[in-house]
N, CA, C and O atoms as a GROMACS GRO file, in nm:
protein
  536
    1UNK      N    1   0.112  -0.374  -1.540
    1UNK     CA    2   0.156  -0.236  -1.532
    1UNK      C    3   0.060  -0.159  -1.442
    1UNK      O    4  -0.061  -0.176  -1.453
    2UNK      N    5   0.119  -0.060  -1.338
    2UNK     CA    6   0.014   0.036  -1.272
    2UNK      C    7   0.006   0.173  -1.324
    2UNK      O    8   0.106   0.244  -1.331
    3UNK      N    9  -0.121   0.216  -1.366
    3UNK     CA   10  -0.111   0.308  -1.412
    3UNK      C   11  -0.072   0.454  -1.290
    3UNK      O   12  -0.095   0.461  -1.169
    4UNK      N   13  -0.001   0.563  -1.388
    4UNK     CA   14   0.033   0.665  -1.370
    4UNK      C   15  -0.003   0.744  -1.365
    4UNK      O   16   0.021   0.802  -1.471
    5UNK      N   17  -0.098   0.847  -1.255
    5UNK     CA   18  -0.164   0.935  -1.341
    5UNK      C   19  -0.089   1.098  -1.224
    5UNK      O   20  -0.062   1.108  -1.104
    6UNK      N   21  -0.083   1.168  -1.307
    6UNK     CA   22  -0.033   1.292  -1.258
    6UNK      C   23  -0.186   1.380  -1.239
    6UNK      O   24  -0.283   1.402  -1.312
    7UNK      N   25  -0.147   1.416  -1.100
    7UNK     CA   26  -0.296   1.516  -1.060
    7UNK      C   27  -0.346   1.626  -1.121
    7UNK      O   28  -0.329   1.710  -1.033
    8UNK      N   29  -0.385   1.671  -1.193
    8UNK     CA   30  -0.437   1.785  -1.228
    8UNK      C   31  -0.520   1.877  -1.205
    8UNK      O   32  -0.636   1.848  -1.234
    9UNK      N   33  -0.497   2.016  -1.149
    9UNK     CA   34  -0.603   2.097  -1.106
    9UNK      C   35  -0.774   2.078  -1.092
    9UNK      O   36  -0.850   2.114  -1.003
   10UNK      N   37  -0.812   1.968  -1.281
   10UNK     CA   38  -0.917   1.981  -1.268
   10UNK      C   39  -0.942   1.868  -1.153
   10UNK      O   40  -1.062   1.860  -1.131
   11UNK      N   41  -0.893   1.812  -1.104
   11UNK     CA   42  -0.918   1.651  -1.021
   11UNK      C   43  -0.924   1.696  -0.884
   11UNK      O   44  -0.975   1.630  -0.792
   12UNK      N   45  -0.862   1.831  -0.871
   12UNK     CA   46  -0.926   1.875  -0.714
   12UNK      C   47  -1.032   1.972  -0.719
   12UNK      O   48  -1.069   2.040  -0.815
   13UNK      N   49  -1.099   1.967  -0.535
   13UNK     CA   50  -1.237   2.023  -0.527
   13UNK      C   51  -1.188   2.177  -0.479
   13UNK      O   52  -1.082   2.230  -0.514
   14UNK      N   53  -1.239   2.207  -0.434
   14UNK     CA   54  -1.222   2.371  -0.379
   14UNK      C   55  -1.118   2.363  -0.230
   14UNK      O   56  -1.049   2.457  -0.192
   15UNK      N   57  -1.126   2.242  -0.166
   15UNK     CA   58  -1.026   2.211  -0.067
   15UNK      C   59  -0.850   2.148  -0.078
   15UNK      O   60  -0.768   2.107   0.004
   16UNK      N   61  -0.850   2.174  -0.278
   16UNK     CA   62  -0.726   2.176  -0.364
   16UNK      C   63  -0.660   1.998  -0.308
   16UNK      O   64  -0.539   1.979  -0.307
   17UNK      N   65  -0.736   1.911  -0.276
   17UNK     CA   66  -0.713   1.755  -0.285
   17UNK      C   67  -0.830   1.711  -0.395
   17UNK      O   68  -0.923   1.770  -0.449
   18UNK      N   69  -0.786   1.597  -0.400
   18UNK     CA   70  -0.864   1.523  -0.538
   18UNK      C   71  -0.980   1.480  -0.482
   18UNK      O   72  -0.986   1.409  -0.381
   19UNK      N   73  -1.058   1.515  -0.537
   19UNK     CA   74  -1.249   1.487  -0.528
   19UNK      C   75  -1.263   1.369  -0.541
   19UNK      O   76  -1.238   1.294  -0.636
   20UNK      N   77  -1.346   1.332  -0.343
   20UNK     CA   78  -1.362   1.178  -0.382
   20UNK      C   79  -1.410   1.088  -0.505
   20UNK      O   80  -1.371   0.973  -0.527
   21UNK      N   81  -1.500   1.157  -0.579
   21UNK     CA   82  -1.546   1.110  -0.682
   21UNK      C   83  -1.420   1.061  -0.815
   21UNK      O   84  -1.432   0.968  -0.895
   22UNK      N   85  -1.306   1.158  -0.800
   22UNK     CA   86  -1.186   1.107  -0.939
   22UNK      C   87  -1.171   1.026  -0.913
   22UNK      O   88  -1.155   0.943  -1.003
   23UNK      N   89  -1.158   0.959  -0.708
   23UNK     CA   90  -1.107   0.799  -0.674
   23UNK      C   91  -1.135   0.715  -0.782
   23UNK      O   92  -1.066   0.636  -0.847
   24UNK      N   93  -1.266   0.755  -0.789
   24UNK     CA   94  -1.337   0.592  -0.824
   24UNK      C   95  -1.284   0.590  -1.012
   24UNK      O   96  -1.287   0.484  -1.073
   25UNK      N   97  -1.245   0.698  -1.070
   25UNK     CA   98  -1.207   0.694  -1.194
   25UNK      C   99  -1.063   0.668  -1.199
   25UNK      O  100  -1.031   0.598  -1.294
   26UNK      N  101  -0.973   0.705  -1.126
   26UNK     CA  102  -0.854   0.619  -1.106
   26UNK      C  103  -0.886   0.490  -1.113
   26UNK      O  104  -0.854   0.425  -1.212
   27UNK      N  105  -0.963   0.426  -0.994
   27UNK     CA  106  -0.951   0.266  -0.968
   27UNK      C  107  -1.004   0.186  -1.117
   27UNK      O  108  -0.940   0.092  -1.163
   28UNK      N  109  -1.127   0.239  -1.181
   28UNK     CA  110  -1.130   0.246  -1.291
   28UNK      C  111  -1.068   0.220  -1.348
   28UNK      O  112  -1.088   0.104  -1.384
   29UNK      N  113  -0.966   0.274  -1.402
   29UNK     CA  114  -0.871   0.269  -1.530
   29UNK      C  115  -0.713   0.167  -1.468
   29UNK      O  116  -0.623   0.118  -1.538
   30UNK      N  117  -0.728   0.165  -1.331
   30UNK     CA  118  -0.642   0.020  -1.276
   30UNK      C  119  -0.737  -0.080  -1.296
   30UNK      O  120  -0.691  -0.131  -1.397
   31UNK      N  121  -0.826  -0.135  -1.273
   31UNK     CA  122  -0.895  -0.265  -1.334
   31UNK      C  123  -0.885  -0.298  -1.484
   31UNK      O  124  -0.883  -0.409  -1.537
   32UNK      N  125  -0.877  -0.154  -1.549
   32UNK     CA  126  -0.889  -0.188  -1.677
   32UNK      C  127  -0.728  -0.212  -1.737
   32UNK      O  128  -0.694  -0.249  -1.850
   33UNK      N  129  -0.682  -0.193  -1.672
   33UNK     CA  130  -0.550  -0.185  -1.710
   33UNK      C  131  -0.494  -0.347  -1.647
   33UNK      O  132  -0.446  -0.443  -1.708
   34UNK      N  133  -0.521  -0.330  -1.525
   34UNK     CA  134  -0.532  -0.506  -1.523
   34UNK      C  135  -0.576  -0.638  -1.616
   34UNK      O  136  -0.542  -0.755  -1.631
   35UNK      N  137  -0.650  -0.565  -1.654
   35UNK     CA  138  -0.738  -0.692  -1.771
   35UNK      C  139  -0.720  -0.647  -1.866
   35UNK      O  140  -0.776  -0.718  -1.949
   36UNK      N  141  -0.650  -0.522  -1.936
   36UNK     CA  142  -0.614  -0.519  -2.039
   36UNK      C  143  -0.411  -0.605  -2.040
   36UNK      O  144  -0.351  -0.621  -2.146
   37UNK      N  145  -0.377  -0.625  -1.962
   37UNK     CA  146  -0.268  -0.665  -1.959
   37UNK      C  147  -0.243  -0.826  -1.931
   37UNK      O  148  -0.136  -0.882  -1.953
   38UNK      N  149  -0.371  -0.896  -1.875
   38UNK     CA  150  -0.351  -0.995  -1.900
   38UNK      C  151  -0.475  -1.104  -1.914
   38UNK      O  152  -0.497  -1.201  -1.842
   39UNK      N  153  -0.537  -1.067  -2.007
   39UNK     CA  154  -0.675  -1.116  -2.045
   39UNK      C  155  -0.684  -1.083  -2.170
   39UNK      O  156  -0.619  -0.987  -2.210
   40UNK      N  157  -0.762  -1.152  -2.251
   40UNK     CA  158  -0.788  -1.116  -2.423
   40UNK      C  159  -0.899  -1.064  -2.436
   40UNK      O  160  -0.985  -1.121  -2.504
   41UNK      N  161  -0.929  -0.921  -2.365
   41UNK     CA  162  -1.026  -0.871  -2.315
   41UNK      C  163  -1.171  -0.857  -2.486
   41UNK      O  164  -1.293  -0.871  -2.479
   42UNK      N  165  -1.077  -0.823  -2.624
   42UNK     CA  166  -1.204  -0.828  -2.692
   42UNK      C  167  -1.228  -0.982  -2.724
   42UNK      O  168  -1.329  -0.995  -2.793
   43UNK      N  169  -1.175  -1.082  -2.699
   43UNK     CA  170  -1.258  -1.197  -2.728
   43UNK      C  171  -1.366  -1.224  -2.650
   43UNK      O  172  -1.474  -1.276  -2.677
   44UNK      N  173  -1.301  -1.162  -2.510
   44UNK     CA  174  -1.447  -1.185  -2.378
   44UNK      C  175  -1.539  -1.138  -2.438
   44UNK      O  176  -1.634  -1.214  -2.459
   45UNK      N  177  -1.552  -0.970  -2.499
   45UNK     CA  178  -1.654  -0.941  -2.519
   45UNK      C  179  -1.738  -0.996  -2.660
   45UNK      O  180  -1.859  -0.973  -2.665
   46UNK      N  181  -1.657  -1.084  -2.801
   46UNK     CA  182  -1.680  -1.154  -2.862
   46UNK      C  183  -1.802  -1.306  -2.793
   46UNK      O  184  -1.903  -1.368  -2.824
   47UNK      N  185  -1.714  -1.299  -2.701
   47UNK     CA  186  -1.820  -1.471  -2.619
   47UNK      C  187  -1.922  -1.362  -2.530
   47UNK      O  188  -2.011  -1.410  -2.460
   48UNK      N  189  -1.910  -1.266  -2.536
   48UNK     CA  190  -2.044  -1.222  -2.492
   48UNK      C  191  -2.024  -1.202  -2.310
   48UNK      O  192  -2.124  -1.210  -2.239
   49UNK      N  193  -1.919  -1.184  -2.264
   49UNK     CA  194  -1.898  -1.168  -2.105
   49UNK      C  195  -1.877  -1.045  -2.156
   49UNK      O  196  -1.826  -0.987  -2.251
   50UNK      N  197  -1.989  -1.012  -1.966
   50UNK     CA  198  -1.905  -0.868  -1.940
   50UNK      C  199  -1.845  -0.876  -1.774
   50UNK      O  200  -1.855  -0.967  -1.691
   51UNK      N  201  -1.773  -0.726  -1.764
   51UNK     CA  202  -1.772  -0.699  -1.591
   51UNK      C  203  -1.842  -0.623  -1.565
   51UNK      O  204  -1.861  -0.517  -1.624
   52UNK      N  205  -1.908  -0.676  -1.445
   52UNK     CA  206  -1.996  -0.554  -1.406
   52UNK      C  207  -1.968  -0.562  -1.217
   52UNK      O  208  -1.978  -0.646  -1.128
   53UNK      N  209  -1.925  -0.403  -1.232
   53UNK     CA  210  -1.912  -0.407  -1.058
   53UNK      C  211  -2.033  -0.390  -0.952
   53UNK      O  212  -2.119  -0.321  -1.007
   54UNK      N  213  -2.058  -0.412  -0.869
   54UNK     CA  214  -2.171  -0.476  -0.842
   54UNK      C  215  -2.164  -0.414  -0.699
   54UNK      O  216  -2.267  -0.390  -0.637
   55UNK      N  217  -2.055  -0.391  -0.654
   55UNK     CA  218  -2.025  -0.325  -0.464
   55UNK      C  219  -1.896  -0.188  -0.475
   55UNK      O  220  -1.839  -0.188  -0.584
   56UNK      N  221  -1.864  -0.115  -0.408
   56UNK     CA  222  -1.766  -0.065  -0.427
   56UNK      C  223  -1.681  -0.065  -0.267
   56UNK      O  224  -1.757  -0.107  -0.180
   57UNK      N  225  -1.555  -0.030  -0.218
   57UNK     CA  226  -1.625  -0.029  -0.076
   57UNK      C  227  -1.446   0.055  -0.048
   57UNK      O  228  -1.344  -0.012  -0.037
   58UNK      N  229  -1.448   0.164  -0.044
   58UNK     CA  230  -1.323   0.301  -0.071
   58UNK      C  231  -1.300   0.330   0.108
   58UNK      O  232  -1.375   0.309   0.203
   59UNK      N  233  -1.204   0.370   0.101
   59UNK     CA  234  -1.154   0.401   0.236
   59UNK      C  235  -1.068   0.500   0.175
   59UNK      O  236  -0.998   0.477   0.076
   60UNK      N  237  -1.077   0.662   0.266
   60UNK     CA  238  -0.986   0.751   0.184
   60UNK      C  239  -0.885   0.775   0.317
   60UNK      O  240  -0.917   0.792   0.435
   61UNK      N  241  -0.749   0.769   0.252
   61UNK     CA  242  -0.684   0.750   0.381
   61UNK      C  243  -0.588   0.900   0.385
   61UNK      O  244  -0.565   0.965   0.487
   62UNK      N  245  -0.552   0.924   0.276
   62UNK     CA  246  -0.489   1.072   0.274
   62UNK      C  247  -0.482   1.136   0.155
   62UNK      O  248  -0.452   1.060   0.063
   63UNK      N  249  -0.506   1.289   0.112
   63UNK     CA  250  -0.502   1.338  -0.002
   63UNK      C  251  -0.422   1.333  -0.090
   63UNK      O  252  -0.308   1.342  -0.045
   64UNK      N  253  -0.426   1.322  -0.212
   64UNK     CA  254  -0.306   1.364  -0.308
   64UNK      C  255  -0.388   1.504  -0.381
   64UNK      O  256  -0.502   1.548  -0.394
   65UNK      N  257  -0.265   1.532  -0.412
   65UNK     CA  258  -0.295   1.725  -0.412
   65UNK      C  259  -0.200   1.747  -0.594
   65UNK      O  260  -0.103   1.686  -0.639
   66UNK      N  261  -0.279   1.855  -0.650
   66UNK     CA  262  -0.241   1.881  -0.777
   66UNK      C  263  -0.109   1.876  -0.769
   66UNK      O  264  -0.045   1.903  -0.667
   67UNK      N  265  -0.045   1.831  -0.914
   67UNK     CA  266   0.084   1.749  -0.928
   67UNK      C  267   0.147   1.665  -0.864
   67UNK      O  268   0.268   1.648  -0.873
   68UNK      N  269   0.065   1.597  -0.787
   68UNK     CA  270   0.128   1.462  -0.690
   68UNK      C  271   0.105   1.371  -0.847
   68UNK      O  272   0.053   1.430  -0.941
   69UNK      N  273   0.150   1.227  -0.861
   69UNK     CA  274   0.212   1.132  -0.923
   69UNK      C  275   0.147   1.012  -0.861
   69UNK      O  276   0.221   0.958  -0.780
   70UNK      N  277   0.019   0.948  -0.877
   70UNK     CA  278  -0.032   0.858  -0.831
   70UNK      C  279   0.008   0.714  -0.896
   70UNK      O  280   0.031   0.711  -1.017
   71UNK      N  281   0.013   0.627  -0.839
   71UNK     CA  282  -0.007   0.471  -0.907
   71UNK      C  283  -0.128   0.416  -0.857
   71UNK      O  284  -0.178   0.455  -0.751
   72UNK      N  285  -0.184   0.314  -0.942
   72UNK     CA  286  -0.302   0.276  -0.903
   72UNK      C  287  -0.264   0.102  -0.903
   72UNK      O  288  -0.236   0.034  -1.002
   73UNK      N  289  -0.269   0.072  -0.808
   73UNK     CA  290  -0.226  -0.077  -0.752
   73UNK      C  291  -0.355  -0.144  -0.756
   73UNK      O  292  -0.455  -0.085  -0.714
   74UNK      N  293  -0.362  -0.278  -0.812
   74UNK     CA  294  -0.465  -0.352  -0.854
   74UNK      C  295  -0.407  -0.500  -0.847
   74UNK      O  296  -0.288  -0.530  -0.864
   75UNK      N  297  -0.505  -0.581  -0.820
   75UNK     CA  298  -0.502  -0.729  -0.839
   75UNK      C  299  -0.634  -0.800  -0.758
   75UNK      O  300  -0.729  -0.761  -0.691
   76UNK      N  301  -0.586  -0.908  -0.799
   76UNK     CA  302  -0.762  -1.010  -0.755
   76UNK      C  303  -0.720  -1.047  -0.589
   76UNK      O  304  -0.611  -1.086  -0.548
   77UNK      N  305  -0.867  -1.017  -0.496
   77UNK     CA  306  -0.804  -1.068  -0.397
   77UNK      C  307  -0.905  -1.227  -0.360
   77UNK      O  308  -0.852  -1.301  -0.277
   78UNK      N  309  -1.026  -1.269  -0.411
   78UNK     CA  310  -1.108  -1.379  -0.403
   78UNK      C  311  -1.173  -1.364  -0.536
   78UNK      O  312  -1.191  -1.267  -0.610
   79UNK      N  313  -1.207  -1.500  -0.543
   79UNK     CA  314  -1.303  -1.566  -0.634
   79UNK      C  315  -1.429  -1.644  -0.567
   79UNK      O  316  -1.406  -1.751  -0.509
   80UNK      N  317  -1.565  -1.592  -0.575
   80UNK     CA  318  -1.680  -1.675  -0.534
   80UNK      C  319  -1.701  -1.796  -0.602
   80UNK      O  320  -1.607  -1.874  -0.617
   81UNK      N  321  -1.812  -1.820  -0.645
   81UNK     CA  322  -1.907  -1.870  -0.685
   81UNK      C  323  -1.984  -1.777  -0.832
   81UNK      O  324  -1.999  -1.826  -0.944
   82UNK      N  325  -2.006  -1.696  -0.810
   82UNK     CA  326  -2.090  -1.590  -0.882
   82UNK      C  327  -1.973  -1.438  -0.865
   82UNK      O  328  -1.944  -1.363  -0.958
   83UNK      N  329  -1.934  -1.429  -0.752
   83UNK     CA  330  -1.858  -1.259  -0.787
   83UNK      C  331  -1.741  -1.314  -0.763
   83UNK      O  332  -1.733  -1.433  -0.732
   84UNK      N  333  -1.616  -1.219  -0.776
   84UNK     CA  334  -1.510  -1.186  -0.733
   84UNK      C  335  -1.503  -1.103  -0.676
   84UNK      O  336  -1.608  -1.039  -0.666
   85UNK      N  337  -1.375  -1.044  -0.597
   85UNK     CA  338  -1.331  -0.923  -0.577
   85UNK      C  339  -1.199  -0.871  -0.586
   85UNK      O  340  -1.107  -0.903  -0.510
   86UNK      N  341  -1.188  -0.780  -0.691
   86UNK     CA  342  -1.015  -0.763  -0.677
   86UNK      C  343  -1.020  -0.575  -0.546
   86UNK      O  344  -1.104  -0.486  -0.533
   87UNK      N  345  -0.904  -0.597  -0.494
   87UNK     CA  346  -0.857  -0.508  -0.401
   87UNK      C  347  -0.730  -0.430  -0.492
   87UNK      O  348  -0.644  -0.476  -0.567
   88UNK      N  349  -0.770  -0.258  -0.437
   88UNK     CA  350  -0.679  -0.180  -0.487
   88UNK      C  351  -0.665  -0.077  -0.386
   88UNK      O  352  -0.744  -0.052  -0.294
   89UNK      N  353  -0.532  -0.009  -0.421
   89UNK     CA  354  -0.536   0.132  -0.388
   89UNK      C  355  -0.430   0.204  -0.478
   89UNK      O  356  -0.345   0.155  -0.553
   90UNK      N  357  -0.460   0.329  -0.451
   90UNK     CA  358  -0.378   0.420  -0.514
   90UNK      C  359  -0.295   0.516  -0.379
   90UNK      O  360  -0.326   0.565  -0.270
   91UNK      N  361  -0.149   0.504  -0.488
   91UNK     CA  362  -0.039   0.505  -0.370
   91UNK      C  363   0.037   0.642  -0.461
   91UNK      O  364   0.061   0.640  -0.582
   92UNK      N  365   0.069   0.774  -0.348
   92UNK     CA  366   0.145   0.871  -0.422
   92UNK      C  367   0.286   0.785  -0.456
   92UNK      O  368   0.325   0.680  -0.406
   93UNK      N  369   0.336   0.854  -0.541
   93UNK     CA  370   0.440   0.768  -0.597
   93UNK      C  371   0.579   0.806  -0.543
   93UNK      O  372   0.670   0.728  -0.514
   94UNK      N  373   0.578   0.941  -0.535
   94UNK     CA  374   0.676   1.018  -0.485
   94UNK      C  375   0.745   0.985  -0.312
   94UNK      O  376   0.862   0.986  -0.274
   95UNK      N  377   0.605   0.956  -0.229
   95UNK     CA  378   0.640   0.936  -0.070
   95UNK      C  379   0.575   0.787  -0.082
   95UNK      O  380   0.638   0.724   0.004
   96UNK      N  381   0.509   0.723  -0.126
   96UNK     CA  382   0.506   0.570  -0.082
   96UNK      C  383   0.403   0.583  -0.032
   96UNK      O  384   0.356   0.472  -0.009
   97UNK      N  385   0.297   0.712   0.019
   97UNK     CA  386   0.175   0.685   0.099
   97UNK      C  387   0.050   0.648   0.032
   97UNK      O  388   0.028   0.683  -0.084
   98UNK      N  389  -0.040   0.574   0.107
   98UNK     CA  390  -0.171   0.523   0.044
   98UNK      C  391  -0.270   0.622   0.061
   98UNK      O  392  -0.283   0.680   0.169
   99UNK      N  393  -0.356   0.650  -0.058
   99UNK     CA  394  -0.429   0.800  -0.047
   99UNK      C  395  -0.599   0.727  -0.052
   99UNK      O  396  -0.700   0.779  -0.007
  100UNK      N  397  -0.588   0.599  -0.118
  100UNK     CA  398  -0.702   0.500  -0.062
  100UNK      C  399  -0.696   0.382  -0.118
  100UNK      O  400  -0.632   0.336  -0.213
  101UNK      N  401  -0.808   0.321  -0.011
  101UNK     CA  402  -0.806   0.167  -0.037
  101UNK      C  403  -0.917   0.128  -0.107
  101UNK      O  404  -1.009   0.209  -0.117
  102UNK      N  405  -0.929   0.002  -0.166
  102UNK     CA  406  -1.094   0.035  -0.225
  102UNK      C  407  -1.034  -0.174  -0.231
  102UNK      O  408  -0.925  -0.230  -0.235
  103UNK      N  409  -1.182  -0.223  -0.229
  103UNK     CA  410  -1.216  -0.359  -0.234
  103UNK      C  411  -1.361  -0.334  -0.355
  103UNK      O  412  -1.460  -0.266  -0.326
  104UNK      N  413  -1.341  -0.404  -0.481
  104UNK     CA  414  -1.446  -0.390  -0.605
  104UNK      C  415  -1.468  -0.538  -0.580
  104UNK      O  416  -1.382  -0.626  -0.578
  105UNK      N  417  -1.614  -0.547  -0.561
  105UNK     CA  418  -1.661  -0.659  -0.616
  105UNK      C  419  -1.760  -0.668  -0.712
  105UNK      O  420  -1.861  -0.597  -0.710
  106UNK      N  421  -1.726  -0.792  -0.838
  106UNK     CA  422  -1.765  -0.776  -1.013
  106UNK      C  423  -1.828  -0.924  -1.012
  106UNK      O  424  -1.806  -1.028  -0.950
  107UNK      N  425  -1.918  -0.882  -1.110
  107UNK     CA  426  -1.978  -1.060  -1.149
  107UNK      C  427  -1.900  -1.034  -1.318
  107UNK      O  428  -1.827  -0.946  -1.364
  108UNK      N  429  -1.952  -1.146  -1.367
  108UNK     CA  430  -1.926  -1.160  -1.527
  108UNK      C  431  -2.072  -1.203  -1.543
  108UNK      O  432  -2.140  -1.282  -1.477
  109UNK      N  433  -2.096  -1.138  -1.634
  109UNK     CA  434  -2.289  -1.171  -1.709
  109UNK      C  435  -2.264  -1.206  -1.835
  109UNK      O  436  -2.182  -1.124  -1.878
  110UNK      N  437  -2.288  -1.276  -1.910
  110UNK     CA  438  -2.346  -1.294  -1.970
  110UNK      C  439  -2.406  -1.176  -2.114
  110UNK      O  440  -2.412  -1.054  -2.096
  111UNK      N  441  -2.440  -1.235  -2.230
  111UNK     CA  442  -2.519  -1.140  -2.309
  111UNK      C  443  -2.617  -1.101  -2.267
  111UNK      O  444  -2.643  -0.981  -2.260
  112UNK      N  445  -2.690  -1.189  -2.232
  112UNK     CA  446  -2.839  -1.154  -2.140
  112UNK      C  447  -2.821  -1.055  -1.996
  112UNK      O  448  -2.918  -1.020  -1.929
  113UNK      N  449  -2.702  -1.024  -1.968
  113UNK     CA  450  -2.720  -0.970  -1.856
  113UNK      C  451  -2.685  -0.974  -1.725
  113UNK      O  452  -2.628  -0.889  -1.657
  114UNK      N  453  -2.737  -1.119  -1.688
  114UNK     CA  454  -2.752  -1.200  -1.605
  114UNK      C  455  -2.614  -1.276  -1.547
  114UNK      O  456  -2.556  -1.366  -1.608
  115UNK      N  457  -2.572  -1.221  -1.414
  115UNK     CA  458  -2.425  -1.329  -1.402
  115UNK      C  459  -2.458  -1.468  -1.361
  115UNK      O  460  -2.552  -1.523  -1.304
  116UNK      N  461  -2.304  -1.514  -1.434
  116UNK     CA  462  -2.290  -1.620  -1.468
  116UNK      C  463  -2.235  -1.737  -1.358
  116UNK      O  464  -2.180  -1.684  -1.261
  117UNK      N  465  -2.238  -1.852  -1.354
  117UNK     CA  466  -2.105  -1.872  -1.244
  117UNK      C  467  -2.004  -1.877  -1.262
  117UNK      O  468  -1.981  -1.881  -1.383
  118UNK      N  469  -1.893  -1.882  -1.183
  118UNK     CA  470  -1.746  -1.894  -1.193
  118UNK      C  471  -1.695  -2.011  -1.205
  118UNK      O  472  -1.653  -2.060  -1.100
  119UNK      N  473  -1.684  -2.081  -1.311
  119UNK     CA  474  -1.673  -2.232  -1.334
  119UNK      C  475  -1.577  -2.206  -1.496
  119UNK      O  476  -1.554  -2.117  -1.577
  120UNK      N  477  -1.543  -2.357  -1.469
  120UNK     CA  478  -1.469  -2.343  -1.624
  120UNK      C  479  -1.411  -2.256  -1.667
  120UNK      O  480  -1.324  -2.221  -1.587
  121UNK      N  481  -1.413  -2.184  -1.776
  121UNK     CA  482  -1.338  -2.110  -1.850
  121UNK      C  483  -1.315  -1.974  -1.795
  121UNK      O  484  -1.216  -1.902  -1.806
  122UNK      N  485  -1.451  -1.948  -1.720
  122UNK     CA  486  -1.469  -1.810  -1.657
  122UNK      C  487  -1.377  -1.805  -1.534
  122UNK      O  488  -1.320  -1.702  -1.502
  123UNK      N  489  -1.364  -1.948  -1.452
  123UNK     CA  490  -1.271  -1.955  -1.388
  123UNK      C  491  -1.135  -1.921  -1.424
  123UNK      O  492  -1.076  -1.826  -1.374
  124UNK      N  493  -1.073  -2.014  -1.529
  124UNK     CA  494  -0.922  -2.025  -1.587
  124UNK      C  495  -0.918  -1.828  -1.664
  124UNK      O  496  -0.817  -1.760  -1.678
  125UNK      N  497  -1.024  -1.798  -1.690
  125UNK     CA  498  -1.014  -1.684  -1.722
  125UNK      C  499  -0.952  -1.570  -1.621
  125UNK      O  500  -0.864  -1.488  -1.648
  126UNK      N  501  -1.025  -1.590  -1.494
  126UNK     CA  502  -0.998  -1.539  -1.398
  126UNK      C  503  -0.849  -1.533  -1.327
  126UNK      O  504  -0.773  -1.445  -1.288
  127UNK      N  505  -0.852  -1.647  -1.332
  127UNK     CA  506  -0.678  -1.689  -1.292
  127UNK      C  507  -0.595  -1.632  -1.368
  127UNK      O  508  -0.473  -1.642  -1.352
  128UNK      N  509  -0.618  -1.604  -1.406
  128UNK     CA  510  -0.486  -1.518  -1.508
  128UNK      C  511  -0.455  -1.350  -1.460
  128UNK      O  512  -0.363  -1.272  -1.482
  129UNK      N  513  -0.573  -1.342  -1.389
  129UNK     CA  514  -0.523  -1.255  -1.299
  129UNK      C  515  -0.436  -1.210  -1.200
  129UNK      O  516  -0.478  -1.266  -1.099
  130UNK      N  517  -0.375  -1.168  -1.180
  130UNK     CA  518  -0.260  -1.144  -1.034
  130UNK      C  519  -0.309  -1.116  -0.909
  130UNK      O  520  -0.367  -1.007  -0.898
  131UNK      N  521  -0.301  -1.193  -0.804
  131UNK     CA  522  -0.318  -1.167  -0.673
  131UNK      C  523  -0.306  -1.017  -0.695
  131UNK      O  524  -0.273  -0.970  -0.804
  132UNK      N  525  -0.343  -0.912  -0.542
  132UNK     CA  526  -0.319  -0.807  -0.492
  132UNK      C  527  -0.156  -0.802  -0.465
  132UNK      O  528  -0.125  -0.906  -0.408
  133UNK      N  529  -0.060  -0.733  -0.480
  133UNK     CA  530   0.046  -0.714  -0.393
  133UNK      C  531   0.037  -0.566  -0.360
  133UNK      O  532   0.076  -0.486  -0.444
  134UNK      N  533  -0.004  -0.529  -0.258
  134UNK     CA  534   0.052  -0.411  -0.179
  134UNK      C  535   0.200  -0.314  -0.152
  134UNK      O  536   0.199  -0.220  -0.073
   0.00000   0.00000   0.00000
């Protein structure tokens, strides 16, 4: 599912578009919504994995403005060794345009902290993720 989020006054700056800073809380709540939809996200945290994003890397391509209707498009676009990266953007819903792009790259750590590699389970874990579709 992509989440929905309708703009709200407080989400723009004084130039009445959304403050680069809400980006990153949109993309936010599309990752989480990704892995809440197809991952057994409290057992991960039962075995003691976490995500931790580690790079961010946003491209703002055009405003969305109070009461625009955003979707936040998410999926995995590589798997390392040690990180991943899933690729997103958030797209007004109403005209089809992309308001930005963003590439997150996440390790999985461990209780200790410390990431882990991408092997085994952490792998098959991963896979259950959905490619990017644009």
């Amino acid at each position: 599912m992509e989440p929905e989020i309708k703009i709200r006054g407080y989400h723009t700056d004084q130039y009445q578009h959304v403050n680069n800073a809400r980006y990153l809380e949109f993309l936010e709540e599309g990752r989480w919504q990704l892995i809440e939809d197809h991952i057994n996200f409290e057992e991960l945290m039962n075995k003691g994995f976490m995500f931790i994003a580690v790079n961010i890397n946003i491209a703002y391509k055009n405003p969305a403005r109070a009461n625009d209707i955003v979707l936040v498009k998410t999926g995995m676009k590589k798997t390392g060794n040690t990180s991943a990266v899933m690729k997103q953007q958030v797209v007004n819903k109403t005209t089809g345009v992309v308001c930005v792009e963003a590439e997150v790259t996440f390790v999985i750590a461990g209780s200790n902290g410390k990431p882990l590699k991408i092997k085994g389970e952490l792998k098959e874990i991963l896979q259950q993720l959905p490619l990017f579709k644009g």
